[in-house]
C-alpha positions in Angstrom: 75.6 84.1 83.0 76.3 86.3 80.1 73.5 88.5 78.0 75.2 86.9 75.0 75.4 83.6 76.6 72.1 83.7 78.1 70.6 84.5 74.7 72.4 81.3 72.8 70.2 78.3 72.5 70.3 75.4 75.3 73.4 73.5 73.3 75.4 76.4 72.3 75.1 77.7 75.9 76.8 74.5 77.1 79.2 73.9 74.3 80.4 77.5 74.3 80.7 77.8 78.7 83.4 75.4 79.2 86.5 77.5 77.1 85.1 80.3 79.0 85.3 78.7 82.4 88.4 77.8 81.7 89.7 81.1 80.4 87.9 82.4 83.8 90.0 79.6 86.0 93.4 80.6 84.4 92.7 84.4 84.8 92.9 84.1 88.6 96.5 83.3 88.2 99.7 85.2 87.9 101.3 83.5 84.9 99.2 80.1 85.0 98.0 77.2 87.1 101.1 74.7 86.6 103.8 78.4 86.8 102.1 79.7 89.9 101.9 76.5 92.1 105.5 75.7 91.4 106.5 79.0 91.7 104.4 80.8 93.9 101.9 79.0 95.8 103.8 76.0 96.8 107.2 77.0 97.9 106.6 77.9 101.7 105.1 73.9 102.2 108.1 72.2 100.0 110.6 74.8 101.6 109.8 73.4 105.2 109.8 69.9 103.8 113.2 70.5 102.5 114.4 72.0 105.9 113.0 68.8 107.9 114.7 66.4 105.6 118.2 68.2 105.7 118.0 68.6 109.8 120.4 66.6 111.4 121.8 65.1 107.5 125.5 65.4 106.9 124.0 68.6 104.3 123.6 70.5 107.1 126.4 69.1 110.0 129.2 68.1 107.9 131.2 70.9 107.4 134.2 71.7 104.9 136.6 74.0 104.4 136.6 76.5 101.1 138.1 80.1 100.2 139.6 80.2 103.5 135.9 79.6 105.6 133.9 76.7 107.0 130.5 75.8 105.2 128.0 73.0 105.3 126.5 72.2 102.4 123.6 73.6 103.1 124.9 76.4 104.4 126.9 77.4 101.2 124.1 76.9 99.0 121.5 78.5 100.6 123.5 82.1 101.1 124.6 81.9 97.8 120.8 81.4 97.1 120.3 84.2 98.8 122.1 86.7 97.7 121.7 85.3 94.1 118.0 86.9 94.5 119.1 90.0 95.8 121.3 91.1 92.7 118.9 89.9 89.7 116.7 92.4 91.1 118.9 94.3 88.4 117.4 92.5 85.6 114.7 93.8 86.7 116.0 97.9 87.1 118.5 98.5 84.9 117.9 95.8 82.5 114.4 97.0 81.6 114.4 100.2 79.3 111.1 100.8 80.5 111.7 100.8 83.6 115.1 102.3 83.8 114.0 105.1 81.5 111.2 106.2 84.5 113.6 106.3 87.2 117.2 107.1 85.7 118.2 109.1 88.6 117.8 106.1 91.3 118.9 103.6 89.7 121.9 105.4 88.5 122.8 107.7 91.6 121.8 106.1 94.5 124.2 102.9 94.6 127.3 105.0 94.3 125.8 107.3 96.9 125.1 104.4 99.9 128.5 103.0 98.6 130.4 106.1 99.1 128.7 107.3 102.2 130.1 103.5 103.7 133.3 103.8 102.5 133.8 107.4 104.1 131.9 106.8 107.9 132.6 102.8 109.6 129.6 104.1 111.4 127.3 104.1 108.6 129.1 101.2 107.3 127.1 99.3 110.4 124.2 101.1 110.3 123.6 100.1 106.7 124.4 96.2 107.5 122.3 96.2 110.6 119.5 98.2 108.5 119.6 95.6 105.8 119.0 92.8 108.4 115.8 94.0 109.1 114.1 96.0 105.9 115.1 91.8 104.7 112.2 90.9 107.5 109.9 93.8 106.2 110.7 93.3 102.7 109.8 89.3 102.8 106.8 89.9 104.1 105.6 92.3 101.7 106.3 90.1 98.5 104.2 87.5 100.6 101.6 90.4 100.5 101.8 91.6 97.2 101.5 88.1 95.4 98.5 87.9 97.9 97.3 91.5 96.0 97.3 90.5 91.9 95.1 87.0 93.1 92.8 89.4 94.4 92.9 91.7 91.8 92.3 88.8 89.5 89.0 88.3 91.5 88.1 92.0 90.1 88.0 93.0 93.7 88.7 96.6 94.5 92.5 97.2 94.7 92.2 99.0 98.0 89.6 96.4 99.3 91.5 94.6 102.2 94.8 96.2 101.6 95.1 97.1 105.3 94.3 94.1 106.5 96.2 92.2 103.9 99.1 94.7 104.9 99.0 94.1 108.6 98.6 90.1 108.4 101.8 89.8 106.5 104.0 92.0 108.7 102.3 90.2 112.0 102.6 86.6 110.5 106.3 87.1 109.2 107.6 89.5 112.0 105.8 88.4 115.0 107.5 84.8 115.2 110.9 86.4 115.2 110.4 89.0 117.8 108.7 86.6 120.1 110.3 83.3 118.9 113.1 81.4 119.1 115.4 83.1 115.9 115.0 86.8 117.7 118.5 86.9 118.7 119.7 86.0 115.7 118.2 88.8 114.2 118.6 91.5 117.0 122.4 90.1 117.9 123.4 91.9 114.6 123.2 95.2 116.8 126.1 93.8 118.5 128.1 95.3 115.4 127.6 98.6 116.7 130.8 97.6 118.9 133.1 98.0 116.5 132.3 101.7 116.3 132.4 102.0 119.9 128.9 102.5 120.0 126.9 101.8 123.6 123.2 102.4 122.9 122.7 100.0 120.1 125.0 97.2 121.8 122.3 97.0 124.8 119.2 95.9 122.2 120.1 92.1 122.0 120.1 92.3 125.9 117.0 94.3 126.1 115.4 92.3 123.8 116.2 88.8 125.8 115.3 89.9 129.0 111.5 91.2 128.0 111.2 88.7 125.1 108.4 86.8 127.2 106.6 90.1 127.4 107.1 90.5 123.7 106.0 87.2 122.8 102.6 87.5 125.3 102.1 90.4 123.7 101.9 89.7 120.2 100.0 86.5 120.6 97.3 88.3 122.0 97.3 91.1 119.8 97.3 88.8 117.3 95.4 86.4 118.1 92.6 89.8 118.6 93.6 90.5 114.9 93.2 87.4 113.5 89.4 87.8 114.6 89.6 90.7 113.0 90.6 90.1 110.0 88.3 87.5 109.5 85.1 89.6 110.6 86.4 91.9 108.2 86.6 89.9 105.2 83.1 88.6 105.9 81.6 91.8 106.1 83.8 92.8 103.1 82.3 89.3 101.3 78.4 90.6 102.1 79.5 93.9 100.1 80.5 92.1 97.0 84.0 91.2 97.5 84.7 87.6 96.1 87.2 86.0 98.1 90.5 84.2 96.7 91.1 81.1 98.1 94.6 81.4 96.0 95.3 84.2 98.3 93.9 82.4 100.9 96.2 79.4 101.0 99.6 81.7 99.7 98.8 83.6 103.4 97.7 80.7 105.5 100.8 78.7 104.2 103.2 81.2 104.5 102.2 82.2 107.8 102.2 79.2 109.2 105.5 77.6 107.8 106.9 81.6 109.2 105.5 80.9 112.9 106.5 77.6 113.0 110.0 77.8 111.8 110.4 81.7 112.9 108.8 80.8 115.9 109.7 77.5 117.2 112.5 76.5 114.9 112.4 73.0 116.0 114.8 71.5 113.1 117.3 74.4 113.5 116.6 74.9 109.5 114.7 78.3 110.0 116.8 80.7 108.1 117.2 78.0 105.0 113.1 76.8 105.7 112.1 81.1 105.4 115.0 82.1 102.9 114.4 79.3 100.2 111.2 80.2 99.2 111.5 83.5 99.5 114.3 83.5 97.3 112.6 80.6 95.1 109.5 82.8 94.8 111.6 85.9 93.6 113.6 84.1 90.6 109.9 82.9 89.4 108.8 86.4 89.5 111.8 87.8 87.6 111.7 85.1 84.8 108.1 85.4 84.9 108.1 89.8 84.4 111.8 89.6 82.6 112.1 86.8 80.3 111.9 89.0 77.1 114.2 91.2 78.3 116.3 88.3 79.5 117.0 87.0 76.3 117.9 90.5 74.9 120.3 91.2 77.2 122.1 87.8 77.1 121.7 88.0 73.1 119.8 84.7 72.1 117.0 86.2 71.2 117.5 85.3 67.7 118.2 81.2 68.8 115.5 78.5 68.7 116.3 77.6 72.6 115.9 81.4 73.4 114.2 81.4 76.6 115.9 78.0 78.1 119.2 79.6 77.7 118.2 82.6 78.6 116.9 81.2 82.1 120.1 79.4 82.1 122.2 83.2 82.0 119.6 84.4 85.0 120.6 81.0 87.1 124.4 81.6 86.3 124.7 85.1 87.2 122.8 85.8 90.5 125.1 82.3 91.6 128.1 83.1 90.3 127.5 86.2 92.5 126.0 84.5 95.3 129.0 82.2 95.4 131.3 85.4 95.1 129.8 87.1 98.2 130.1 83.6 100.2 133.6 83.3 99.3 133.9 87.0 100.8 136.6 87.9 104.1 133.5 90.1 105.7 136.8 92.3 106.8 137.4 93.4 103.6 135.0 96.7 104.5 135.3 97.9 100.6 133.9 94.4 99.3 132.1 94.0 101.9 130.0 97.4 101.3 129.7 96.5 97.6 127.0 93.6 99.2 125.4 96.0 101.3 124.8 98.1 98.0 122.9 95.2 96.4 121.2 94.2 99.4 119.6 98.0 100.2 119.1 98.6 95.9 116.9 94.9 95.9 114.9 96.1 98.8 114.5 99.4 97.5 113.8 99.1 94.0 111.7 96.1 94.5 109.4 98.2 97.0 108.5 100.7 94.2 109.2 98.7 90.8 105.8 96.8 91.1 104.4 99.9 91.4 105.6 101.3 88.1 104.3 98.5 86.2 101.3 98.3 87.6 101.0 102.1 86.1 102.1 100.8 83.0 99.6 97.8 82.6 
Protein backbone atom coordinates (compact mmCIF):
# COMPACT_ATOMS: atom_id res chain seq x y z
CA UNK A 1 0.00 0.00 0.00
CA UNK A 2 0.61 3.54 -0.86
CA UNK A 3 1.86 6.50 1.69
CA UNK A 4 -1.16 8.39 0.14
CA UNK A 5 -3.40 5.47 0.29
CA UNK A 6 -2.31 4.33 3.55
CA UNK A 7 -2.94 7.78 5.02
CA UNK A 8 -6.82 7.95 3.56
CA UNK A 9 -9.45 6.91 5.97
CA UNK A 10 -10.73 3.10 6.15
CA UNK A 11 -13.63 3.92 3.34
CA UNK A 12 -11.70 6.06 1.02
CA UNK A 13 -8.87 3.42 1.21
CA UNK A 14 -11.31 0.84 -0.21
CA UNK A 15 -13.32 3.04 -2.51
CA UNK A 16 -10.27 4.56 -4.06
CA UNK A 17 -8.04 0.75 -4.40
CA UNK A 18 -10.19 -0.84 -6.89
CA UNK A 19 -9.53 1.88 -10.15
CA UNK A 20 -6.03 1.44 -9.08
CA UNK A 21 -5.92 -2.28 -9.11
CA UNK A 22 -7.39 -2.22 -12.16
CA UNK A 23 -5.10 0.43 -13.70
CA UNK A 24 -2.31 -1.92 -12.11
CA UNK A 25 -3.95 -5.29 -13.90
CA UNK A 26 -4.09 -3.47 -17.40
CA UNK A 27 -0.55 -2.10 -17.11
CA UNK A 28 0.98 -5.61 -17.24
CA UNK A 29 -0.30 -5.78 -20.80
CA UNK A 30 0.97 -4.84 -24.11
CA UNK A 31 -2.03 -2.87 -25.56
CA UNK A 32 -4.81 -4.42 -23.10
CA UNK A 33 -6.30 -7.61 -21.63
CA UNK A 34 -8.99 -8.42 -24.52
CA UNK A 35 -5.90 -7.01 -27.55
CA UNK A 36 -3.24 -9.14 -26.02
CA UNK A 37 -5.02 -12.51 -25.49
CA UNK A 38 -6.35 -12.40 -29.01
CA UNK A 39 -3.42 -11.21 -30.37
CA UNK A 40 -0.59 -12.28 -28.49
CA UNK A 41 -1.10 -14.66 -25.82
CA UNK A 42 -3.51 -16.98 -27.38
CA UNK A 43 -2.47 -17.65 -30.90
CA UNK A 44 0.11 -20.68 -30.40
CA UNK A 45 -3.07 -22.79 -28.53
CA UNK A 46 -5.80 -21.76 -31.30
CA UNK A 47 -3.06 -22.08 -34.07
CA UNK A 48 -2.59 -25.90 -33.16
CA UNK A 49 -6.31 -26.27 -32.80
CA UNK A 50 -6.65 -24.93 -36.29
CA UNK A 51 -3.92 -27.34 -37.69
CA UNK A 52 -5.75 -30.52 -36.00
CA UNK A 53 -9.03 -29.55 -37.44
CA UNK A 54 -7.67 -29.02 -41.05
CA UNK A 55 -5.48 -32.47 -40.96
CA UNK A 56 -6.78 -34.91 -43.18
CA UNK A 57 -9.98 -32.15 -44.35
CA UNK A 58 -10.35 -31.59 -48.09
CA UNK A 59 -8.50 -27.76 -46.87
CA UNK A 60 -5.53 -29.38 -46.68
CA UNK A 61 -5.70 -32.76 -49.35
CA UNK A 62 -7.75 -31.42 -52.00
CA UNK A 63 -5.73 -29.81 -54.29
CA UNK A 64 -6.43 -27.26 -57.32
CA UNK A 65 -4.79 -25.88 -59.88
CA UNK A 66 -4.08 -21.84 -60.16
CA UNK A 67 -1.43 -19.47 -61.96
CA UNK A 68 0.00 -22.42 -63.49
CA UNK A 69 0.70 -24.39 -59.78
CA UNK A 70 -1.02 -26.93 -57.50
CA UNK A 71 -2.32 -25.58 -54.02
CA UNK A 72 -4.46 -26.85 -51.23
CA UNK A 73 -6.44 -24.53 -49.72
CA UNK A 74 -4.57 -24.39 -46.97
CA UNK A 75 -1.62 -24.39 -48.55
CA UNK A 76 -2.35 -21.13 -50.58
CA UNK A 77 -3.61 -19.29 -47.67
CA UNK A 78 -1.17 -19.86 -45.28
CA UNK A 79 2.05 -18.79 -47.62
CA UNK A 80 0.23 -15.99 -48.68
CA UNK A 81 -0.16 -15.52 -44.89
CA UNK A 82 3.17 -15.72 -44.63
CA UNK A 83 4.68 -13.66 -46.65
CA UNK A 84 1.89 -11.07 -46.08
CA UNK A 85 3.83 -10.56 -42.61
CA UNK A 86 7.06 -10.40 -43.96
CA UNK A 87 6.42 -7.23 -46.24
CA UNK A 88 4.20 -5.01 -43.72
CA UNK A 89 7.33 -5.00 -41.82
CA UNK A 90 7.56 -1.80 -44.16
CA UNK A 91 4.83 -0.03 -42.46
CA UNK A 92 6.70 -0.35 -39.95
CA UNK A 93 10.44 1.05 -41.60
CA UNK A 94 9.69 3.26 -44.15
CA UNK A 95 6.27 4.16 -43.22
CA UNK A 96 7.20 5.65 -39.89
CA UNK A 97 9.06 9.10 -40.20
CA UNK A 98 10.45 8.46 -36.95
CA UNK A 99 11.82 5.67 -37.58
CA UNK A 100 12.92 6.05 -41.08
CA UNK A 101 14.45 9.36 -40.28
CA UNK A 102 16.99 7.28 -37.62
CA UNK A 103 18.09 4.88 -40.07
CA UNK A 104 17.78 6.42 -43.67
CA UNK A 105 20.79 4.73 -44.90
CA UNK A 106 19.36 0.99 -44.23
CA UNK A 107 16.39 1.29 -45.11
CA UNK A 108 17.16 2.97 -48.24
CA UNK A 109 20.49 1.24 -49.37
CA UNK A 110 20.51 -2.01 -48.28
CA UNK A 111 17.50 -3.65 -50.28
CA UNK A 112 18.90 -2.58 -53.63
CA UNK A 113 22.30 -3.76 -52.40
CA UNK A 114 21.10 -7.70 -51.36
CA UNK A 115 19.02 -7.33 -54.62
CA UNK A 116 21.77 -6.45 -56.88
CA UNK A 117 24.44 -8.59 -55.26
CA UNK A 118 21.62 -11.73 -56.29
CA UNK A 119 20.98 -10.59 -59.51
CA UNK A 120 24.88 -10.43 -60.39
CA UNK A 121 26.25 -14.01 -58.53
CA UNK A 122 23.44 -17.38 -58.78
CA UNK A 123 25.63 -18.25 -55.91
CA UNK A 124 24.62 -15.67 -53.67
CA UNK A 125 21.25 -15.94 -55.12
CA UNK A 126 21.20 -19.42 -52.97
CA UNK A 127 23.05 -18.48 -50.27
CA UNK A 128 20.58 -15.68 -49.55
CA UNK A 129 17.40 -18.19 -50.02
CA UNK A 130 19.00 -20.90 -47.94
CA UNK A 131 20.04 -18.02 -45.30
CA UNK A 132 16.50 -16.79 -45.14
CA UNK A 133 15.28 -20.31 -44.29
CA UNK A 134 16.94 -20.23 -41.23
CA UNK A 135 17.41 -16.49 -39.67
CA UNK A 136 13.03 -17.33 -40.25
CA UNK A 137 13.77 -20.18 -37.30
CA UNK A 138 15.98 -17.53 -35.27
CA UNK A 139 13.87 -14.73 -36.02
CA UNK A 140 10.46 -16.57 -34.71
CA UNK A 141 11.83 -17.34 -31.79
CA UNK A 142 12.99 -14.03 -30.80
CA UNK A 143 9.54 -12.22 -31.32
CA UNK A 144 8.35 -15.19 -28.93
CA UNK A 145 11.08 -13.70 -26.67
CA UNK A 146 10.70 -10.26 -26.98
CA UNK A 147 6.75 -10.25 -26.33
CA UNK A 148 7.97 -12.41 -23.33
CA UNK A 149 10.48 -9.03 -22.49
CA UNK A 150 7.72 -5.90 -22.30
CA UNK A 151 5.34 -8.41 -19.79
CA UNK A 152 8.27 -8.43 -17.80
CA UNK A 153 9.09 -5.05 -18.07
CA UNK A 154 5.57 -4.25 -17.17
CA UNK A 155 6.33 -6.15 -13.83
CA UNK A 156 9.05 -3.27 -13.29
CA UNK A 157 11.66 -6.02 -13.28
CA UNK A 158 15.08 -5.05 -14.42
CA UNK A 159 15.34 -5.12 -18.27
CA UNK A 160 18.48 -7.27 -18.09
CA UNK A 161 17.04 -9.47 -15.27
CA UNK A 162 16.53 -13.02 -17.01
CA UNK A 163 17.40 -11.88 -20.45
CA UNK A 164 19.88 -14.75 -20.94
CA UNK A 165 17.77 -17.16 -19.83
CA UNK A 166 14.72 -15.75 -21.49
CA UNK A 167 17.15 -15.61 -24.58
CA UNK A 168 18.33 -19.21 -24.53
CA UNK A 169 14.73 -20.80 -23.69
CA UNK A 170 13.34 -19.34 -26.88
CA UNK A 171 16.04 -20.40 -29.32
CA UNK A 172 16.14 -24.07 -27.47
CA UNK A 173 12.15 -24.37 -27.32
CA UNK A 174 11.72 -23.11 -31.11
CA UNK A 175 15.00 -24.59 -32.69
CA UNK A 176 15.57 -27.73 -30.78
CA UNK A 177 12.29 -29.57 -32.12
CA UNK A 178 13.41 -28.97 -35.64
CA UNK A 179 16.92 -30.13 -35.44
CA UNK A 180 16.03 -33.15 -33.52
CA UNK A 181 12.36 -33.68 -34.76
CA UNK A 182 10.53 -34.84 -37.40
CA UNK A 183 10.39 -31.22 -39.78
CA UNK A 184 14.48 -31.21 -39.76
CA UNK A 185 14.75 -32.19 -43.34
CA UNK A 186 12.44 -29.92 -44.38
CA UNK A 187 14.42 -27.24 -43.13
CA UNK A 188 18.08 -28.54 -43.79
CA UNK A 189 16.88 -30.14 -47.44
CA UNK A 190 16.83 -26.43 -48.62
CA UNK A 191 20.78 -26.91 -48.77
CA UNK A 192 20.02 -29.13 -51.56
CA UNK A 193 19.76 -25.75 -53.68
CA UNK A 194 23.38 -25.40 -53.51
CA UNK A 195 23.21 -27.98 -56.57
CA UNK A 196 22.24 -25.66 -58.84
CA UNK A 197 25.51 -23.85 -58.44
CA UNK A 198 27.45 -26.90 -58.59
CA UNK A 199 28.26 -26.65 -55.20
CA UNK A 200 29.38 -30.09 -53.17
CA UNK A 201 29.94 -29.09 -49.49
CA UNK A 202 26.61 -27.60 -48.76
CA UNK A 203 24.67 -30.46 -50.80
CA UNK A 204 26.10 -33.20 -48.15
CA UNK A 205 24.30 -31.25 -44.92
CA UNK A 206 20.74 -32.80 -45.46
CA UNK A 207 22.70 -36.20 -45.49
CA UNK A 208 24.83 -35.38 -42.62
CA UNK A 209 22.16 -34.17 -40.77
CA UNK A 210 19.86 -37.50 -41.29
CA UNK A 211 22.32 -39.84 -40.51
CA UNK A 212 23.36 -38.24 -36.83
CA UNK A 213 19.88 -36.82 -36.24
CA UNK A 214 19.44 -39.44 -33.27
CA UNK A 215 22.61 -38.06 -31.81
CA UNK A 216 21.23 -34.60 -32.33
CA UNK A 217 18.00 -35.23 -30.88
CA UNK A 218 19.66 -37.18 -27.58
CA UNK A 219 21.64 -34.43 -27.32
CA UNK A 220 19.40 -31.63 -27.11
CA UNK A 221 16.96 -33.34 -24.83
CA UNK A 222 19.39 -33.73 -22.36
CA UNK A 223 20.88 -30.46 -22.57
CA UNK A 224 17.74 -29.26 -22.36
CA UNK A 225 16.17 -31.02 -20.21
CA UNK A 226 19.65 -29.83 -17.81
CA UNK A 227 18.50 -26.26 -18.85
CA UNK A 228 15.08 -26.37 -18.11
CA UNK A 229 16.29 -26.99 -14.39
CA UNK A 230 18.17 -24.28 -14.86
CA UNK A 231 16.16 -21.97 -15.75
CA UNK A 232 13.88 -22.57 -13.23
CA UNK A 233 16.50 -22.44 -10.21
CA UNK A 234 17.35 -19.31 -11.72
CA UNK A 235 14.16 -17.55 -11.75
CA UNK A 236 13.63 -18.70 -8.08
CA UNK A 237 16.70 -17.32 -6.89
CA UNK A 238 16.06 -14.27 -9.18
CA UNK A 239 12.27 -14.24 -7.36
CA UNK A 240 14.11 -14.25 -3.65
CA UNK A 241 16.11 -10.99 -5.02
CA UNK A 242 12.93 -9.04 -5.77
CA UNK A 243 12.08 -10.03 -9.17
CA UNK A 244 8.20 -10.48 -9.58
CA UNK A 245 7.47 -13.02 -11.85
CA UNK A 246 4.91 -12.72 -15.00
CA UNK A 247 2.71 -15.38 -15.31
CA UNK A 248 1.72 -13.53 -18.72
CA UNK A 249 5.19 -14.31 -19.72
CA UNK A 250 4.93 -17.39 -18.25
CA UNK A 251 2.10 -18.96 -20.21
CA UNK A 252 3.27 -16.86 -23.79
CA UNK A 253 6.72 -19.31 -23.22
CA UNK A 254 5.11 -22.44 -21.92
CA UNK A 255 2.48 -22.28 -24.79
CA UNK A 256 4.66 -21.47 -27.36
CA UNK A 257 7.06 -23.94 -26.47
CA UNK A 258 5.07 -26.55 -26.28
CA UNK A 259 2.78 -26.15 -29.35
CA UNK A 260 6.78 -25.70 -31.10
CA UNK A 261 7.95 -29.23 -29.70
CA UNK A 262 4.98 -30.79 -30.42
CA UNK A 263 4.35 -29.81 -33.87
CA UNK A 264 8.22 -29.02 -34.72
CA UNK A 265 8.98 -32.07 -33.00
CA UNK A 266 6.52 -34.76 -33.65
CA UNK A 267 4.32 -33.20 -36.32
CA UNK A 268 1.75 -35.75 -35.82
CA UNK A 269 -1.09 -33.94 -38.10
CA UNK A 270 1.40 -33.16 -40.83
CA UNK A 271 0.07 -29.33 -40.19
CA UNK A 272 3.48 -28.17 -38.60
CA UNK A 273 4.58 -25.44 -40.93
CA UNK A 274 0.71 -23.92 -41.05
CA UNK A 275 0.41 -24.88 -36.85
CA UNK A 276 4.14 -22.73 -36.27
CA UNK A 277 3.66 -20.06 -39.22
CA UNK A 278 -0.03 -18.95 -38.35
CA UNK A 279 0.57 -17.52 -35.23
CA UNK A 280 3.63 -16.36 -35.87
CA UNK A 281 2.42 -14.43 -38.57
CA UNK A 282 -1.05 -13.74 -36.65
CA UNK A 283 1.08 -12.43 -33.72
CA UNK A 284 3.10 -9.93 -36.09
CA UNK A 285 -0.04 -8.24 -37.88
CA UNK A 286 -1.28 -7.49 -34.06
CA UNK A 287 1.91 -5.99 -33.34
CA UNK A 288 2.08 -3.77 -36.41
CA UNK A 289 -1.58 -2.50 -36.02
CA UNK A 290 -0.90 -2.34 -32.50
CA UNK A 291 2.74 0.14 -32.93
CA UNK A 292 1.34 1.51 -36.59
CA UNK A 293 -2.22 2.30 -36.61
CA UNK A 294 -1.65 6.17 -36.60
CA UNK A 295 0.60 5.94 -39.07
CA UNK A 296 -1.56 3.57 -40.89
CA UNK A 297 -4.28 5.73 -41.41
CA UNK A 298 -1.90 8.53 -42.69
CA UNK A 299 -0.37 6.70 -45.12
CA UNK A 300 -3.65 5.21 -46.63
CA UNK A 301 -5.23 8.90 -46.23
CA UNK A 302 -8.49 8.34 -44.00
CA UNK A 303 -7.30 9.96 -41.30
CA UNK A 304 -9.75 12.65 -41.65
CA UNK A 305 -12.92 9.81 -42.01
CA UNK A 306 -15.07 8.75 -39.09
CA UNK A 307 -14.19 4.79 -39.82
CA UNK A 308 -10.40 5.84 -39.78
CA UNK A 309 -8.85 2.99 -38.15
CA UNK A 310 -11.31 0.10 -39.46
CA UNK A 311 -10.37 1.06 -42.90
CA UNK A 312 -7.27 1.66 -42.27
CA UNK A 313 -6.74 -2.03 -40.83
CA UNK A 314 -8.62 -2.97 -43.79
CA UNK A 315 -5.49 -1.24 -46.31
CA UNK A 316 -2.81 -3.25 -43.83
CA UNK A 317 -4.96 -6.70 -44.54
CA UNK A 318 -5.21 -5.92 -48.36
CA UNK A 319 -1.72 -5.08 -49.06
CA UNK A 320 0.56 -7.70 -47.23
CA UNK A 321 -2.21 -10.35 -49.15
CA UNK A 322 -2.37 -8.84 -52.20
CA UNK A 323 1.45 -9.48 -51.92
CA UNK A 324 1.35 -12.63 -50.35
CA UNK A 325 -0.91 -13.92 -53.13
CA UNK A 326 1.59 -12.24 -55.72
CA UNK A 327 4.64 -14.17 -54.38
CA UNK A 328 2.40 -17.56 -54.32
CA UNK A 329 1.43 -17.02 -57.78
CA UNK A 330 5.34 -16.74 -58.48
CA UNK A 331 7.37 -19.28 -61.29
CA UNK A 332 10.29 -19.65 -58.41
CA UNK A 333 12.49 -19.74 -61.92
CA UNK A 334 11.94 -16.39 -62.62
CA UNK A 335 15.47 -15.68 -60.50
CA UNK A 336 14.76 -11.64 -60.93
CA UNK A 337 11.14 -12.00 -59.23
CA UNK A 338 12.12 -14.45 -57.42
CA UNK A 339 15.15 -12.30 -55.64
CA UNK A 340 12.65 -9.43 -55.21
CA UNK A 341 11.13 -12.07 -52.25
CA UNK A 342 14.32 -12.81 -50.86
CA UNK A 343 14.67 -8.86 -50.43
CA UNK A 344 11.58 -8.65 -48.32
CA UNK A 345 12.26 -11.72 -46.53
CA UNK A 346 16.07 -10.69 -45.26
CA UNK A 347 14.75 -6.53 -44.89
CA UNK A 348 11.68 -8.14 -42.33
CA UNK A 349 14.16 -10.09 -40.45
CA UNK A 350 16.58 -7.45 -40.39
CA UNK A 351 14.75 -4.43 -39.54
CA UNK A 352 12.52 -6.18 -37.24
CA UNK A 353 15.71 -7.34 -35.14
CA UNK A 354 16.81 -3.68 -34.46
CA UNK A 355 13.42 -1.58 -34.91
CA UNK A 356 12.17 -2.64 -31.36
CA UNK A 357 15.13 -1.42 -30.33
CA UNK A 358 14.81 2.06 -31.60
CA UNK A 359 11.64 2.58 -29.99
CA UNK A 360 12.33 1.34 -26.99
CA UNK A 361 15.02 4.43 -27.08
CA UNK A 362 12.32 6.56 -28.04
CA UNK A 363 9.79 5.67 -25.23
Amino acid sequence: MSAISAAQPASQGVASSAPREASRAGQLYIVGPVYDWVFFLLPPTLALGLGILISGSPLSTSQFHLWGQEFSVAGLLIGAFIHAHLVIVFFRSHGNPQIFATHRLRFLLAPPLIYAAMLSSAWVLVSVSVLTTFWDVYHSGLQTFGFGRIYDSRQGNDPMAGRRLDWWLNQLLYAGPIIGGATMLDHFGDFDEFASVGDTFFTKIPALMTGYQGIFAWALLGFGSVFIVYYLASYWRLRAQGYRVSLLKAFLYASTGLCSVYSWGFNSWGEAFFIMNFFHAFQYFGLVWASEQRNLTRIFRVSGLRAAKPLAAVGLIAAGFSYGFWVESLDSEIEWLWAVTLVVSMMHFWYDGFIWSVRKKQV
